[in-house]
N, C-alpha and C positions, 0 to 999 in steps of 0.2 A: 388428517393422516389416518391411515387405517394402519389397525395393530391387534384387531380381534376379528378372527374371521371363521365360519362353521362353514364345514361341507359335509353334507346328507349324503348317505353309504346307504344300498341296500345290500350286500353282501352276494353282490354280482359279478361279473364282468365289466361295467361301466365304472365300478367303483374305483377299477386302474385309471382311468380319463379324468374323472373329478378329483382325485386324488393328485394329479400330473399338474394340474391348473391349480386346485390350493397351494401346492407346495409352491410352485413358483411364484407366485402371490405372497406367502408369507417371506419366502426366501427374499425377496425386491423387498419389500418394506419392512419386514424383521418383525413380523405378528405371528400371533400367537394361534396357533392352531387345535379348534375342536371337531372333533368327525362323530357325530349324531348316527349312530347305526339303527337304524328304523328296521325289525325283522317283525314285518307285516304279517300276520297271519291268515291265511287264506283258506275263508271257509264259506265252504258250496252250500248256495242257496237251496238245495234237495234235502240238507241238514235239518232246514223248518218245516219236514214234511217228514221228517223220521217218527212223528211219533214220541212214545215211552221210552223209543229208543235212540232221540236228539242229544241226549244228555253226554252218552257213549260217543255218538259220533263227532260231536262236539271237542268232547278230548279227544281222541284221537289224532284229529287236525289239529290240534293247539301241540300235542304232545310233539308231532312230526315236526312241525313249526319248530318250537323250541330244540330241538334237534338238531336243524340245517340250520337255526340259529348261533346254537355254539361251534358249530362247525368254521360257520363266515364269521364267526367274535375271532374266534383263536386263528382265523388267516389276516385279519385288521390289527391285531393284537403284534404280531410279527413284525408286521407292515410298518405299525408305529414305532416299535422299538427301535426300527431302521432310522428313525429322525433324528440323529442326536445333533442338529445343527438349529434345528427346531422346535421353542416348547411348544408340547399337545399335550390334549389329555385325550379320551375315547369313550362316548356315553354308547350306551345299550339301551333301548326301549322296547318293549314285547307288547307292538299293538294291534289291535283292528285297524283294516282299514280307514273306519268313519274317526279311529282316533288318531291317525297318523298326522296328519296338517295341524291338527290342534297344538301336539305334541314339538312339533319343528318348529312352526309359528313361536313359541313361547322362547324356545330355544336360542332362536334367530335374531328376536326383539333386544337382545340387550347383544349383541354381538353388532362388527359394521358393517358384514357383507356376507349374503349366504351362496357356495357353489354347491349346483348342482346340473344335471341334464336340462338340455331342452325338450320343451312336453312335446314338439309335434315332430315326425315323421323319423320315428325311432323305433325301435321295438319296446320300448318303456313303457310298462304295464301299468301304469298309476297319473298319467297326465295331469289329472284334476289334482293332483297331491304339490306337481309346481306352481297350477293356478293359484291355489290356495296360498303359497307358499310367496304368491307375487304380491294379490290383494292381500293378505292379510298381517304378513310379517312387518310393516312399514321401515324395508330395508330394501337395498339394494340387492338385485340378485343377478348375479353372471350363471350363463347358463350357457355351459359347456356344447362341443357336438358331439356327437357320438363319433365315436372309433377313431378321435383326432385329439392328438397327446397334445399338452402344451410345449411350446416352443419358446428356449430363452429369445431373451430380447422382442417378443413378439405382440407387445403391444406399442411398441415406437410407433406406429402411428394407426392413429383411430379417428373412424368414424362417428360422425355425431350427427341422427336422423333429427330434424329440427323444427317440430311445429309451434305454434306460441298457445301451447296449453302448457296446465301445468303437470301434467304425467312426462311432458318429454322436460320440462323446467328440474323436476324432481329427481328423472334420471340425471342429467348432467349434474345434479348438487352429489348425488351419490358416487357419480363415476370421477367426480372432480381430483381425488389422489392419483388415477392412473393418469387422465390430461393432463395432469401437470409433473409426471413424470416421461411424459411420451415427447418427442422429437416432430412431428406435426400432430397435428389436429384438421380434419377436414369434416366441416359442417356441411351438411348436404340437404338441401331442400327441393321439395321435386315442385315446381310451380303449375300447379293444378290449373286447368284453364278457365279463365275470365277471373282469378286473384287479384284481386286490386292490392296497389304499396298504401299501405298505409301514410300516413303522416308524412309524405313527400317525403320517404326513407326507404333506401335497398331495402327489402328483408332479410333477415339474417343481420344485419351490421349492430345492431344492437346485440346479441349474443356472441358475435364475431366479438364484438370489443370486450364482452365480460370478459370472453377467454381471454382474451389478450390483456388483461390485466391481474389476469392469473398466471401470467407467463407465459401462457401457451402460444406458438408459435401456429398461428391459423389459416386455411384457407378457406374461402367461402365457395362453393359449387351449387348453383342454379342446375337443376335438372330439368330440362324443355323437351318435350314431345314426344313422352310415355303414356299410352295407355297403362300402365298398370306400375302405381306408384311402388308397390312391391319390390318390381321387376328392375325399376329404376335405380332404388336402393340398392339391390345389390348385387347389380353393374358396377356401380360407382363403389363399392366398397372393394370388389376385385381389382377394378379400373387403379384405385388409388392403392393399391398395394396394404390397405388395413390389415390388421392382426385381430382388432376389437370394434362391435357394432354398440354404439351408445344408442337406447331408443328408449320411449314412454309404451308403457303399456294399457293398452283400453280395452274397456269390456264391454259387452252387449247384454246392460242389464235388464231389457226385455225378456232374456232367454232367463238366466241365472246371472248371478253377478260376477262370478269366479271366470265367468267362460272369455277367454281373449277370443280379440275379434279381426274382422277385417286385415289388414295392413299388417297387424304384429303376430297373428295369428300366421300369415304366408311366410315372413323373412325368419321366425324363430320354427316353421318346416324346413326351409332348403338351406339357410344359412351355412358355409364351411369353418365360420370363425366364430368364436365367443361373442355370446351378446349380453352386455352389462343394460337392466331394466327394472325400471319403477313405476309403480301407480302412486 
């Protein structure tokens, strides 16, 4: 059951959207709500070129910081007083960038679920901050889309992207409160071509039946002859009327290990609906 959940505020604009999807999160399951307000300080790299005179320029930008800081404390400050149907409490953090993920991370670990944006194809200036926030929290993270409020009732039925690693195994144990409050479940796997069945078994029927021993009311969807498994995905999430994308997340630890890749890197760009995801 989930009954403890953080959602990361930058004291934005988006913080109405994340803020839209916590609430109704806690509100369905009766948890408890922390909002993490991260007022990142942003200081220009020409700073380490100032000189005698870095030291100056240095406050300056922290001073400003700390300024639009209390400005967005005391509009979240309101915000939460407005919950009185819901307990919260509201942290404050005054960091660097390089200490930002550190700081949520920690936050997130003893919590069961963290909302926040999606990193790609948003105006969100800190991407590597939900990377971070996917590898490193070892929690489940929904991730909002931009400019799209949450809607009651609007995970009755979810998509579940379904490969047999265990990053998509992981996500489904994390998403397993909202499946088993949702009205379908549809598993969807895109059959890449020359996949062999294993063990003289459908694919999918083995996770078909977990759900279904979790209540869930499932349907299983073979997706056949897509170039571009991305694209596949989410068709089928449209197609099937979803609220919520269940998927695993993978990384390309060639490059950096934080950097999603491929397949989850495309569906968490264009997605219109909430994507619940784990490593």
């Amino acid at each position: 059951m989930l009954r403890d959940l953080v959602v990361h505020l930058e004291g934005d604009g988006g913080d109405e959207i994340r803020l839209s999807y916590a609430e109704q999160i806690c509100t369905d399951f009766q948890a408890h709500l922390t909002g993490i307000f991260l007022n990142i300080s942003h200081i220009p790299t020409s700073a380490g070129y100032a000189g005698f005179g870095a030291a100056d320029v240095l406050a300056q930008y922290n001073n400003a910081s700390i300024k639009a800081g209390d400005k967005a404390m005391k509009a979240l400050e309101e915000h939460f007083k407005q919950l009185v149907s819901i307990p919260h409490e509201l942290r404050r953090y005054d960091v660097l960038l390089a200490e930002a993920a550190s700081v949520l991370c920690f936050q997130v670990r003893t919590s069961d679920l963290l909302v926040t944006t999606r990193p790609y194809g948003t105006a969100d200036h800190f991407p590597e901050l939900v990377e971070w926030s996917i590898f490193g929290s070892g929690r489940g993270v929904l991730l909002a889309p931009p400019q799209i409020r949450a809607k009651k009732d609007g995970f009755d039925t979810i998509m579940v992207c379904w490969r047999d690693t265990k990053e998509a195994s992981r996500a489904v144990s994390q998403a397993m409160p909202f499946l088993q409050r949702s009205k379908k479940v549809v598993v969807a796997m895109v059959d890449e071509e020359g996949a062999p069945e294993q063990f003289g078994q459908e694919p999918g029927a083995d996770i078909s039946r977990h759900l279904s021993r979790h209540n869930c009311n499932v349907e299983l969807r073979h997706l056949t002859g897509w170039g571009s498994v991305s694209d596949a995905l989410l068709n089928e999430a449209e197609k099937s009327g979803a609220g919520m994308i269940v998927m695993g997340s993978y990384g390309h630890s060639r490059i950096r290990q934080w950097v999603l890749g491929g397949v989850t890197r495309d569906v968490m760009s264009k997605a219109l609906i909430p994507i619940l995801t784990a490593h």
